[in-house]
N, C-alpha and C positions, 0 to 999 in steps of 0.2 A: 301558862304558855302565852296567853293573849295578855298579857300585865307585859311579859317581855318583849315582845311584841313592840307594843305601845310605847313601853321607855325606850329600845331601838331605835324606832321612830322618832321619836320626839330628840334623841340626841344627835341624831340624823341630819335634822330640820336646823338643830344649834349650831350645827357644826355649818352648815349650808352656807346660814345666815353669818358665820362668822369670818366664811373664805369670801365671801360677796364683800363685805364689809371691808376687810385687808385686799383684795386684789386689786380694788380702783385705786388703789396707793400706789402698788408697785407695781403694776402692768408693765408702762414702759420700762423700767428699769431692767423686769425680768426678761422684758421683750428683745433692745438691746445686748443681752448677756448674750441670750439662746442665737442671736444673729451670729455674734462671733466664737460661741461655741460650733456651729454651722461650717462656717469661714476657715477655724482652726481645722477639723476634722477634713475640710475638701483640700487644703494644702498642705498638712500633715507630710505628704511622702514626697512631696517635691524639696520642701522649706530645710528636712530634715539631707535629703540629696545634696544640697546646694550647700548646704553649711559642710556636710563630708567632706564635699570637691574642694571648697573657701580653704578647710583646716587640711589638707593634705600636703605634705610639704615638699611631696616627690614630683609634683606636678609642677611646668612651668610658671614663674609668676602673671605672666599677660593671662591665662585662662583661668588661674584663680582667681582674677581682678573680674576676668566676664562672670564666672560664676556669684561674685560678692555682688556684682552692678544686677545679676538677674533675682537674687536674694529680695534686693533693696529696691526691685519692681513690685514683687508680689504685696499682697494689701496689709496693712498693718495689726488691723484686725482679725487678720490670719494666725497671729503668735499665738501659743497657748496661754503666753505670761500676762494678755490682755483679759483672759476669762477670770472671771472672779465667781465664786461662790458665793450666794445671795440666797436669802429667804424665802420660798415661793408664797408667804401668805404677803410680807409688808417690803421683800425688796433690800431690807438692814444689808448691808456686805460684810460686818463683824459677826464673831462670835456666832457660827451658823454652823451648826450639827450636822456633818455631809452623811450621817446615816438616814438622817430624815429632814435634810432640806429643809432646816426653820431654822429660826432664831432663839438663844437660851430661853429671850421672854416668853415667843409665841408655845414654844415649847412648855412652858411650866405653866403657863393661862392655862393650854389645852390639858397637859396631864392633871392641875386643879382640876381642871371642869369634868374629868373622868372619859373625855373623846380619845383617848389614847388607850388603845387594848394593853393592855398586858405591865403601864406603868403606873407603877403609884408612888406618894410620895414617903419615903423611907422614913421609920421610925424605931427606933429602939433605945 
C-alpha cells in the first residue's frame, strides 16, 4: 500500500512539473481565449435577439437596419466563431481533443508516461 502510495506521488510530482513547464508557453494565449469565451457567453441572448430581429423579413426595413447597426455595436469578441479550442498545457489551437482539452502530442507524451488513468497504448 505504501509502494503505491509513493508511485502516486511521485507521478503526481511529474505530472506538476510537467503543467509548470507547458503553462508559461501558453498562458496568454489560453488567457485570451477564456476572455472571449467570458464575452461570448454575457452576449449570448442579446447578439442571438438581434440577428432574429436583422433576419425577420415581416419587420419594416429602417428597424431591421437599427437592429443590424445595434448587432455591429456589441464587441467583436462577443461572437462564438472568435473562441477556438486550444490546449490548456502549450496553447496549440489544432488537433486538440475537446474531451480532454490537450493536444494529440501532449496527449500521447502524457498517456506514454502513464499520467493518464484508464489509457494505454493499444496493442494487438
Amino acid at each position: 500500500m505504501a509502494l503505491c502510495r509513493q508511485k502516486l506521488s511521485s507521478m503526481a510530482s511529474q505530472f506538476v512539473n510537467f503543467w509548470r513547464q507547458m503553462s508559461t508557453v501558453s498562458e496568454k494565449r489560453n488567457i485570451e481565449d477564456h476572455k472571449r469565451r467570458l464575452l461570448a457567453a454575457k452576449y449570448e441572448v442579446k447578439r442571438k435577439l438581434y440577428k432574429a430581429l436583422h433576419r425577420d423579413v415581416d419587420l419594416p426595413n429602417e428597424l431591421r437596419e437599427k437592429f443590424l447597426c445595434k448587432l455591429a455595436q456589441l464587441p467583436r469578441n462577443s461572437s462564438f466563431t472568435r473562441v477556438r479550442n486550444r490546449c490548456i498545457f502549450t496553447g496549440r489551437p489544432r488537433a486538440v481533443y475537446e474531451k480532454f482539452r490537450m493536444s494529440r502530442i501532449v496527449f500521447r507524451s502524457l498517456a506514454s508516461q502513464g499520467m493518464l488513468m484508464g489509457i494505454k497504448k493499444a496493442s494487438w
